[in-house]
Phi, psi and omega in degrees: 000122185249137206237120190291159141292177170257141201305170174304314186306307180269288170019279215284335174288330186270339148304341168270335188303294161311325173283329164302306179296332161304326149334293202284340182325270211332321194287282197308290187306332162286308200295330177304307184305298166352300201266354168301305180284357165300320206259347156250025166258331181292183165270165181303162149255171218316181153282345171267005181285146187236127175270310178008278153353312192287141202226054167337151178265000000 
């Protein structure tokens, strides 16, 4: 069984493919990391807070 490499053509689309997806990584680890130092720069909340409990109206 003989088995081709693969063309140039795919090469370089799965190399445009990776680089668009590394992009959207990159985009989703920034916005986590935002919101990681958001949430430890704010204070805990209270002691009684229960989110169980919580409900938007």
């Amino acid at each position: 069984m003989d088995i081709e490499p693969p063309s140039f053509d795919d090469a370089e689309a799965f190399s445009q493919q990776f680089a668009a997806e590394t992009e959207k990584m990159n985009r989703c680890l920034d916005l986590l990391n935002d919101l990681a130092e958001r949430a430890a720069s704010e204070p805990p909340p209270p002691g009684n807070f229960r989110p169980d409990k919580f409900r938007p109206r």
